[in-house]
C-alpha positions as CSV (number, residue, x, y, z in Angstrom):
1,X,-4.2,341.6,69.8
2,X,-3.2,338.5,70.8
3,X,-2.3,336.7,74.3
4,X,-0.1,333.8,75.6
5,X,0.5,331.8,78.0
6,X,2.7,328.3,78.7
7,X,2.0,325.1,79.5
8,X,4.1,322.6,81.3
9,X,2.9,319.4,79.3
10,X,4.6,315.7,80.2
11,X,5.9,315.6,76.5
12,X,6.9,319.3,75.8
13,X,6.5,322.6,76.8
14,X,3.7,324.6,74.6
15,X,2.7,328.1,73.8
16,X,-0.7,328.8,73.8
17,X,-2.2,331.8,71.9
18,X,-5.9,333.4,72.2
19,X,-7.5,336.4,70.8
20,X,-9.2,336.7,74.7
21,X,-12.0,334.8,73.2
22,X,-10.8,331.5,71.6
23,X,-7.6,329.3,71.1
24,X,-5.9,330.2,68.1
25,X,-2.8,328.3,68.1
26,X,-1.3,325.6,70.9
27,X,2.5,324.8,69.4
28,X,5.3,322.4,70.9
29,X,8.2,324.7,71.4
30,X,11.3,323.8,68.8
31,X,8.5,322.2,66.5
32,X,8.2,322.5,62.7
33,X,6.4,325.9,61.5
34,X,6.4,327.6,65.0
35,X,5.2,330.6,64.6
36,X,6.8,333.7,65.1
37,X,4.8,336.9,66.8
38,X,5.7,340.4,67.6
39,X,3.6,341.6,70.0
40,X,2.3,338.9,72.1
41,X,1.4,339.8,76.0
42,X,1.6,337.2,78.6
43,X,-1.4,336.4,80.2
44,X,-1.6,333.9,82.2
45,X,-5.0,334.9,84.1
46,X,-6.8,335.0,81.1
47,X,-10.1,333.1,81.8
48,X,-9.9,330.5,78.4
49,X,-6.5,330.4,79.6
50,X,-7.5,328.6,82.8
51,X,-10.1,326.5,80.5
52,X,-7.6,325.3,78.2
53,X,-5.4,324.2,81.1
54,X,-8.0,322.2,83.1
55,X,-8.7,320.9,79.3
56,X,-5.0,319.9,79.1
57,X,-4.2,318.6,82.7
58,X,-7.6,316.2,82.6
59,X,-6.3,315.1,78.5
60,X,-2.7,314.0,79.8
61,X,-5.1,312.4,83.4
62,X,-6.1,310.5,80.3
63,X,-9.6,311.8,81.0
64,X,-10.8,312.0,77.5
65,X,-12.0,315.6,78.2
66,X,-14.8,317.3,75.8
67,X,-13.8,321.3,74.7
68,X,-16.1,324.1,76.1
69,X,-14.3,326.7,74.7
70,X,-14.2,328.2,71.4
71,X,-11.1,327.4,69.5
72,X,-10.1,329.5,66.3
73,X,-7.5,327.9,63.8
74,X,-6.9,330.5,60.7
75,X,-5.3,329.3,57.4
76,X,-6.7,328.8,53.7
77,X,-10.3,327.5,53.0
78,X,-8.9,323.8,52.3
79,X,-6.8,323.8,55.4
80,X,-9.8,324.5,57.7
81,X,-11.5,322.1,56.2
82,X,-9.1,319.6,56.8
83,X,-8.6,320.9,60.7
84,X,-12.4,320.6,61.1
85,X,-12.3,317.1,60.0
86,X,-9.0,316.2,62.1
87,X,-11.3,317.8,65.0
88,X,-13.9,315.6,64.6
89,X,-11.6,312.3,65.1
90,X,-12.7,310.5,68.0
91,X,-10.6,310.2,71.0
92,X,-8.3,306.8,70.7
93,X,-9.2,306.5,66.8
94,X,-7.2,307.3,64.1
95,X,-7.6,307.9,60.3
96,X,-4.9,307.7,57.3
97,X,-4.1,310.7,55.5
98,X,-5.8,308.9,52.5
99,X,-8.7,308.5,54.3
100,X,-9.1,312.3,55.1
101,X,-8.1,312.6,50.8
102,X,-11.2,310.5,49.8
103,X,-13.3,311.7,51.9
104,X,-12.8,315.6,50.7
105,X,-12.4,314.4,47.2
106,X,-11.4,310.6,44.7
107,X,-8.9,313.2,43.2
108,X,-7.2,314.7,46.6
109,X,-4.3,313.2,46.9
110,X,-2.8,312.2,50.6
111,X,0.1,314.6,50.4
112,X,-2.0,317.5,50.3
113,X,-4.4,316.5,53.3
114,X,-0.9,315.6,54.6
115,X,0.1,319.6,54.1
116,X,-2.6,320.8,55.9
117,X,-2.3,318.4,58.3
118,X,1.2,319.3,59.5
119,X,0.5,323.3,59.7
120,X,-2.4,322.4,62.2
121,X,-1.7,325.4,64.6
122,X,-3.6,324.1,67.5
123,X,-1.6,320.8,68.5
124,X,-3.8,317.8,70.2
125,X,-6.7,320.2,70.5
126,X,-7.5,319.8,66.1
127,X,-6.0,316.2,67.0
128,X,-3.3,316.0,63.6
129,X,-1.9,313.0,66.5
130,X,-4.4,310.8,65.4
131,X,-3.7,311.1,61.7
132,X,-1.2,308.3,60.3
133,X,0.5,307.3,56.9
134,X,-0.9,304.2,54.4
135,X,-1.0,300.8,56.6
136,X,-0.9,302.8,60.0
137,X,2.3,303.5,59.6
138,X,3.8,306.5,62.4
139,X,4.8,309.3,59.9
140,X,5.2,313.2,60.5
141,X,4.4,315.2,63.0
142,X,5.0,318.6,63.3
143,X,6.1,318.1,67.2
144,X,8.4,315.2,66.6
145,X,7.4,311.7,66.6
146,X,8.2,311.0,69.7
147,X,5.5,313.2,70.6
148,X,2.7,311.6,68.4
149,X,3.5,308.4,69.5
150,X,3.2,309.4,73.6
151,X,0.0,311.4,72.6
152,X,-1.5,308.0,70.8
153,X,-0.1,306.1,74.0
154,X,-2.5,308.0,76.1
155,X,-5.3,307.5,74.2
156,X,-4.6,303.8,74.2
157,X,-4.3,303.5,70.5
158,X,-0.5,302.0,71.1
159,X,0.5,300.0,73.5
């Protein structure tokens, strides 16, 4: 059983998705691979509900806030792997999707990290934001550019 709940964010409305005890998905509305769910019940009382919000108001306050909640992502092996290590980016830092390759594996090649990468289902939370193309360069995003590049604009990592 899974609940939701929305959230009013300055760059997009989001759906938010819990299994009562952790975050399992956190998706711009109208973004690439939005899920689609049969049975979800609103519930906007839900305590990690109210966590996730504070989490989300004091991140866009530009508050750098830490998570205290558990937060659930499910998809193959490799793509958890990847989410962990998107998760472990520091706030204002990014990494290149080659970066993320060699560190996994010399073989892995970008595109595949970059895979994983876009079918994070937990938006800014697993923070695929902070993830950019060879030289820095602004590519993909799942919620539209415009979104990664106000997400990095918080975070001061553009100006």
């Amino acid at each position: 059983m899974y609940f939701s709940t929305d959230y009013d964010s300055p760059v997009g409305k989001m759906l938010i998705v819990s299994d009562g005890e952790a975050i399992c998905g956190a998706w711009f509305y109208g973004q690439r691979h939005f899920p689609s769910f049969d049975n979800l019940i609103i519930e906007d009382d839900l305590p990690i509900f109210k966590k996730v919000r504070r989490w989300f108001d004091d991140y866009f306050s530009r508050r750098n806030p830490q998570i205290t909640f558990k937060v659930k992502p499910s998809g193959s092996d490799f793509r958890v792997k990847v989410w962990k290590i998107l998760s472990e980016i520091p706030y204002g830092k990014t990494v290149t999707y080659g970066e993320i390759a060699s560190g996994i594996s010399p073989s892995m090649s970008a595109q595949a990290v970059g895979g994983a990468v876009g079918h994070n289902p937990i938006a800014i939370l697993i923070p695929c934001h902070r993830v950019l193309g060879a030289n820095g360069e602004l590519t993909g995003y799942a919620g539209g550019i415009d979104k990664k590049i106000a997400l990095l604009k918080i975070e001061d990592n553009l100006k």
